[in-house]
C-alpha positions as CSV (number, residue, x, y, z in Angstrom):
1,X,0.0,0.0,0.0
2,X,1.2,3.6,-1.1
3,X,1.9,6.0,2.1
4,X,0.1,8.6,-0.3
5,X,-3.3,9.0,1.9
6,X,-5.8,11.2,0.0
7,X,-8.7,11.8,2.3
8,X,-12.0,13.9,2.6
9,X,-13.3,14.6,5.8
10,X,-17.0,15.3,5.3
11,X,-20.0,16.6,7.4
12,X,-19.6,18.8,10.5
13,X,-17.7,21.9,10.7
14,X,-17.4,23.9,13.6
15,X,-15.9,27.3,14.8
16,X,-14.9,26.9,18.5
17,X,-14.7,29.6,20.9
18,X,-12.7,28.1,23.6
19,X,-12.4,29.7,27.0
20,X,-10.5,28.5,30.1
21,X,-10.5,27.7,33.2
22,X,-14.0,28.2,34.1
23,X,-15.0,27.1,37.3
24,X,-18.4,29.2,37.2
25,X,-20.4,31.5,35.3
26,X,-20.8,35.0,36.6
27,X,-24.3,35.5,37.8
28,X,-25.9,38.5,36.0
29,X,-24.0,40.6,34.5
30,X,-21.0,39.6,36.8
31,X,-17.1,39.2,35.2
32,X,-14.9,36.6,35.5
33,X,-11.0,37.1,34.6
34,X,-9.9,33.8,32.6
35,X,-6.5,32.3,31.6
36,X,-7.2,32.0,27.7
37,X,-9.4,32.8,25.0
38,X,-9.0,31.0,21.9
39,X,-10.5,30.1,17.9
40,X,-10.3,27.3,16.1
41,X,-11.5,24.8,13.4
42,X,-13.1,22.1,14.7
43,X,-16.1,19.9,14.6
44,X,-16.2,15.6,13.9
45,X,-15.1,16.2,10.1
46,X,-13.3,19.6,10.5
47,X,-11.1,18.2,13.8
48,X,-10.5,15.1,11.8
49,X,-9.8,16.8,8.7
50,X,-6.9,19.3,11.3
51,X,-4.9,16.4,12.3
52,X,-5.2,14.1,9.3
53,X,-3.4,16.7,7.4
54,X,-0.8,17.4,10.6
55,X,-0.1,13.7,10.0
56,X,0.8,14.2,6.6
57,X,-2.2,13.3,4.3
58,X,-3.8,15.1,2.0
59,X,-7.3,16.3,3.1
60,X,-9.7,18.0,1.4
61,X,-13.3,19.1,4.3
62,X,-16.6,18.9,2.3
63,X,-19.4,20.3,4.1
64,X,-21.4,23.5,4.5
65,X,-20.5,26.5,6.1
66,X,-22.4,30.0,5.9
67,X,-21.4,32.9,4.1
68,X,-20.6,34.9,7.0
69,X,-17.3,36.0,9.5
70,X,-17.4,32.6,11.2
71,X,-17.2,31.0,8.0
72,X,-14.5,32.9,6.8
73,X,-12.4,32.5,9.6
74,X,-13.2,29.0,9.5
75,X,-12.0,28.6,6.4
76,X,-8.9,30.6,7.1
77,X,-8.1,28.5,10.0
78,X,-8.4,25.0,8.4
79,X,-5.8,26.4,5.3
80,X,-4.0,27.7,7.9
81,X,-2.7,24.1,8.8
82,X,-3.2,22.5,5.2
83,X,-6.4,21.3,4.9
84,X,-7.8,21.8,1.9
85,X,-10.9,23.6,1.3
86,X,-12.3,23.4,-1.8
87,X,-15.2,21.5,-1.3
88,X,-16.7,23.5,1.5
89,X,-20.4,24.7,0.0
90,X,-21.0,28.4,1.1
91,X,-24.9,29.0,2.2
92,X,-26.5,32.5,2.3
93,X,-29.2,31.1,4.6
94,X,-28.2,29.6,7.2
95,X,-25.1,30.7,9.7
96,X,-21.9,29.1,10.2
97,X,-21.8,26.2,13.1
98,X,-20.7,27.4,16.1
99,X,-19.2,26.7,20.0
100,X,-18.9,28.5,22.8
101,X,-16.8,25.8,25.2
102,X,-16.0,26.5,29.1
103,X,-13.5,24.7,29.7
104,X,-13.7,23.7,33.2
105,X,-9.8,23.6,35.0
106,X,-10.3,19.4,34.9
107,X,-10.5,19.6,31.2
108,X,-14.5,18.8,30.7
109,X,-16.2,20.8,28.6
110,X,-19.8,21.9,28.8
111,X,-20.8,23.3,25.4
112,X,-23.4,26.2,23.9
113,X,-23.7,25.1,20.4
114,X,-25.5,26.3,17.0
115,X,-25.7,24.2,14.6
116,X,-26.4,26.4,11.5
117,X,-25.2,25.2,7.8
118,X,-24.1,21.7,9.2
119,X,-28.2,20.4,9.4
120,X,-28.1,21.6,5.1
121,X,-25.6,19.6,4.0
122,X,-26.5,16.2,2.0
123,X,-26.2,13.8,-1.1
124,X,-27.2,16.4,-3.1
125,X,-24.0,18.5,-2.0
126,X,-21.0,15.3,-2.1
127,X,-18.3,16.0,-4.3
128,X,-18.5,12.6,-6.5
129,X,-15.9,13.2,-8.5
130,X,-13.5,14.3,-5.9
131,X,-15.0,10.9,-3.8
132,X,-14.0,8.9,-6.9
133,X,-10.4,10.4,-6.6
134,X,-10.0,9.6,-3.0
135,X,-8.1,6.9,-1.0
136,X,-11.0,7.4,2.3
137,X,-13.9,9.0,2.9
138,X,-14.4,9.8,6.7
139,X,-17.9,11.0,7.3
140,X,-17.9,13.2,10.8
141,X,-21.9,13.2,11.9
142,X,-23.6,11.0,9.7
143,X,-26.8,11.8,11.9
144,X,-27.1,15.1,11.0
145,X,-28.0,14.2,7.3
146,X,-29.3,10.8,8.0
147,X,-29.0,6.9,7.6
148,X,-30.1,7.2,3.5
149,X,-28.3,10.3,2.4
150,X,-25.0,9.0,4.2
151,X,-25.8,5.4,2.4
152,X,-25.9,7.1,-1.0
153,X,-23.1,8.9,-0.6
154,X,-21.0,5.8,1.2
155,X,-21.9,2.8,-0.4
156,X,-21.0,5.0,-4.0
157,X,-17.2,5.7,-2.5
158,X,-17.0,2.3,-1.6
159,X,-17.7,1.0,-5.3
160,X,-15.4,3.2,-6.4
161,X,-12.8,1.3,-3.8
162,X,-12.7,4.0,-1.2
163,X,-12.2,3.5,2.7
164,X,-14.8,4.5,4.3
165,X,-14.6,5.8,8.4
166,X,-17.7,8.0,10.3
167,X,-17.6,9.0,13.7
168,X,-20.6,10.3,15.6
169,X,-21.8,13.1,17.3
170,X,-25.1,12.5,18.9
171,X,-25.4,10.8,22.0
172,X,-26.8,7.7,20.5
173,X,-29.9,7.1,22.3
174,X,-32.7,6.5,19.5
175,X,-30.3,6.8,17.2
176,X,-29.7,3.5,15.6
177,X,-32.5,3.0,13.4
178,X,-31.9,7.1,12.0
179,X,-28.1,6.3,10.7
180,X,-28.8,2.6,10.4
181,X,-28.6,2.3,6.7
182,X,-25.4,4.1,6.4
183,X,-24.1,1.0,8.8
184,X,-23.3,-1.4,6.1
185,X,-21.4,1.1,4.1
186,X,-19.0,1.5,6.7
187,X,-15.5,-0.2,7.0
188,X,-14.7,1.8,10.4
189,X,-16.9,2.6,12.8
190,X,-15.5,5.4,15.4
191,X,-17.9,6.5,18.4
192,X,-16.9,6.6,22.2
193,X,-18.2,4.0,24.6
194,X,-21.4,5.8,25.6
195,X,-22.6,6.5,22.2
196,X,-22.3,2.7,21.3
197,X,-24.2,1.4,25.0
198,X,-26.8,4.3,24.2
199,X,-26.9,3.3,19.9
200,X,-27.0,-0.8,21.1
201,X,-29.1,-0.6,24.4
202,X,-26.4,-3.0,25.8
203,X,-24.4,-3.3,29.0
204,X,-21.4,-4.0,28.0
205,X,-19.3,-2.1,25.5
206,X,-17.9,-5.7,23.2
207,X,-21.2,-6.6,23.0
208,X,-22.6,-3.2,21.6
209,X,-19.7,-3.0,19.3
210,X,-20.6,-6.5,18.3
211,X,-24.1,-5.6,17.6
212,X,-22.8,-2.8,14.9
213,X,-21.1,-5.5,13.2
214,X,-23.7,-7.6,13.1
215,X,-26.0,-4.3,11.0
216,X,-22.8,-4.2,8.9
217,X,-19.6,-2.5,10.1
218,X,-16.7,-3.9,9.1
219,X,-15.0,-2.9,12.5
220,X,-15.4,-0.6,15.1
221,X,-12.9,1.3,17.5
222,X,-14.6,2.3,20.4
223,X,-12.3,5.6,22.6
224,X,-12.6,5.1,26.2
225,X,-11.5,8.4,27.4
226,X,-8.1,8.0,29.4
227,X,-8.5,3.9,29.2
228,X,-7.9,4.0,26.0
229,X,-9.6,2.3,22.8
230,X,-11.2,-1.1,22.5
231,X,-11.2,-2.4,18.9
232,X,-13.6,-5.4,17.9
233,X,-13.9,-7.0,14.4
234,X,-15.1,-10.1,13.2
235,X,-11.7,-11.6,14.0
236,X,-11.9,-10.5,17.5
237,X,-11.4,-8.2,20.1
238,X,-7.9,-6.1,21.2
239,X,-7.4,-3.6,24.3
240,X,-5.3,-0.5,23.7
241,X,-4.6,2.2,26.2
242,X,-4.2,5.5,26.3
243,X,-1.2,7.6,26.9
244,X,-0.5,8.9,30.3
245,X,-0.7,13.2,30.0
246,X,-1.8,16.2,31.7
247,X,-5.2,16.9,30.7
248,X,-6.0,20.5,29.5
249,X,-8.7,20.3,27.2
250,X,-10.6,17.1,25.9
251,X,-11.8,19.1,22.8
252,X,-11.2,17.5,19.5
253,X,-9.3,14.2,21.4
254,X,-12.1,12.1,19.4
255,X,-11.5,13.6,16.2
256,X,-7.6,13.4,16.5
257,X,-8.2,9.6,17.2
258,X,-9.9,9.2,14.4
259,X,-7.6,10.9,12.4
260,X,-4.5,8.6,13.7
261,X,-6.2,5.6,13.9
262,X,-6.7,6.3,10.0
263,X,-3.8,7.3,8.8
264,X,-2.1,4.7,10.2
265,X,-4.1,1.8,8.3
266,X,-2.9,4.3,5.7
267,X,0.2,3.6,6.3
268,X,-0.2,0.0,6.2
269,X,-0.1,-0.5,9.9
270,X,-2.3,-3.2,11.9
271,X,-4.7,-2.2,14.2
272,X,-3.8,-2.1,17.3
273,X,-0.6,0.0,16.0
274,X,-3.3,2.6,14.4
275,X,-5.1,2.6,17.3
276,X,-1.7,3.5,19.1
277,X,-0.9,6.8,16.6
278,X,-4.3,7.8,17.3
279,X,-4.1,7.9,21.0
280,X,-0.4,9.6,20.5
281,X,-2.2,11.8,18.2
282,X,-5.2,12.6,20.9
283,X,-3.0,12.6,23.7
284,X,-1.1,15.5,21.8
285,X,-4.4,17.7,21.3
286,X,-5.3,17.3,24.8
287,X,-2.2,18.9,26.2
288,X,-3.5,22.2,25.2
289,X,-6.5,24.2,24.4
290,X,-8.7,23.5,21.1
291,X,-9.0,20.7,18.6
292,X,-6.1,22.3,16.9
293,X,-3.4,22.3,19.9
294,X,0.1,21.1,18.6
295,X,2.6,21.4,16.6
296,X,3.4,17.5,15.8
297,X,3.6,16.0,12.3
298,X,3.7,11.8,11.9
299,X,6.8,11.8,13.1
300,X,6.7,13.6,16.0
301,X,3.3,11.4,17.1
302,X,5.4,8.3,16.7
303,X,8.3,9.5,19.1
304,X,5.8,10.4,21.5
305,X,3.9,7.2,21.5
306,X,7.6,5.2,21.5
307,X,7.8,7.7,24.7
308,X,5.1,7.8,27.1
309,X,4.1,5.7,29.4
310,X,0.7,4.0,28.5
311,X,-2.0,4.6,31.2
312,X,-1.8,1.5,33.8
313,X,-4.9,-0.7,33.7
């Protein structure tokens, strides 16, 4: 397999307006002095899209965005770090996505959220000609266009021999049977462990992951937070933790999984090995504030994960 990795990261794109520490909110029209006040690209496809490109693919972000200041400055900050943006669709009726995060000093983040252009975007919008010249299609928020639009757009990348990878937003509950066509057209599945208990209704996270295999998935890696990922596929099951780090911001730590974990199959690696680069990768962003945070390129993720100690079970 080539190293050459040309992906699109499609669906949701987000300006985040990150603010930290924030251990309350001023009551009335009370001020608070913070730390740090920061911008940045983000969102399941637009995070993805950040540290794909850090880790030395080529990635184009299709979604939609609004023809306003957000979604210029969006656009600015996602070329600002390579990402290609060509593909974005500009909408004159609907804003650009948006965040407003308080990040509390543990690293949780409580979020006020518009969601604006990213509810527009559908089948009618995919680049298919860009899809056809593409090595994988990662589809961040399959839920907000639903099950049949991200099965048209999916199962057409596939025949064309594209990877294809979605990670999900939503919580999951009531969820299954709204993105359940897109299932089969997946090779990668990426949630967290809630969002595959709430998507399954099971106890137990193998068992839910098992459950997506069984509507079609070819495999799904399931991030635990700081225990790490657990992998199942039809070949079995495999335990990978998570890199032991000072936690200043969990935003975008998903999304820069994803993004490892995929440009490592890229790269011809196994599994657990992908898994590995994309918990170096989110261990990275979550050492600083915003989905954005560090200045690391393939290389640099490597070292680190060759470096730090995993978390102990």
């Amino acid at each position: 397999m080539s190293d050459e990795m040309n992906a699109i990261a499609m669906g949701v794109h987000v300006l985040d307006v990150l603010v930290r520490p924030v251990e309350r909110i001023p009551e009335g029209q009370g001020g608070e002095l913070v730390e740090e006040i920061r911008i940045t690209a983000a969102g399941s496809a637009g995070g993805t899209a950040l540290t794909l490109a850090k880790l030395g693919a080529n990635v184009r972000s299709a979604g939609a965005i609004g023809r306003d200041a957000a979604g210029d400055m969006l656009v600015q900050l996602l070329e600002k770090d390579g990402v290609d943006t060509s593909l974005l669709v500009r909408r004159d009726d609907a804003p650009t996505s948006a965040s407003v995060l308080p990040i509390r000093p543990n690293g949780e983040r409580p979020a006020l959220h518009v969601v604006g252009a990213n509810a527009s975007y559908g089948s009618d919008d995919a680049p298919w000609d860009a899809i056809e010249e593409a090595t994988h299609l990662h589809l961040g928020g399959p839920e907000f266009m639903g099950g049949e639009a991200a099965a048209a757009i999916l199962s057409r990348a596939r025949e064309g021999g594209t990877i294809t990878s979605a990670d999900i937003l939503a919580p999951g509950d009531g969820l299954l049977d709204w993105i359940g066509p897109a299932l089969e057209h997946l090779d990668y599945l990426l949630p967290n462990r809630e969002q595959v208990l709430a998507l399954t209704g099971s106890g137990d996270l193998v068992e839910g992951c098992r459950a997506l295999i069984e509507r079609g998935v070819g495999c799904v890696a399931a991030t635990c937070g700081a225990e790490g990922v657990t992998i199942v596929g039809a070949d079995g099951v495999e335990e990978v933790p998570a890199f032991e780090v000072e936690v200043v911001d969990t935003t975008g730590c998903g999304d820069a999984f994803s993004a490892g974990f995929l440009r490592g199959l890229s790269l011809d690696r196994d599994r657990r090995e992908s898994a590995m680069l994309g918990c170096a990768a989110a261990g990275l962003v979550a050492q600083g504030l915003g989905s954005d945070h560090g200045d690391f390129d393939l290389a640099a993720a490597d070292g680190f994960a060759a470096q730090t100690p995993a978390v102990s079970a």
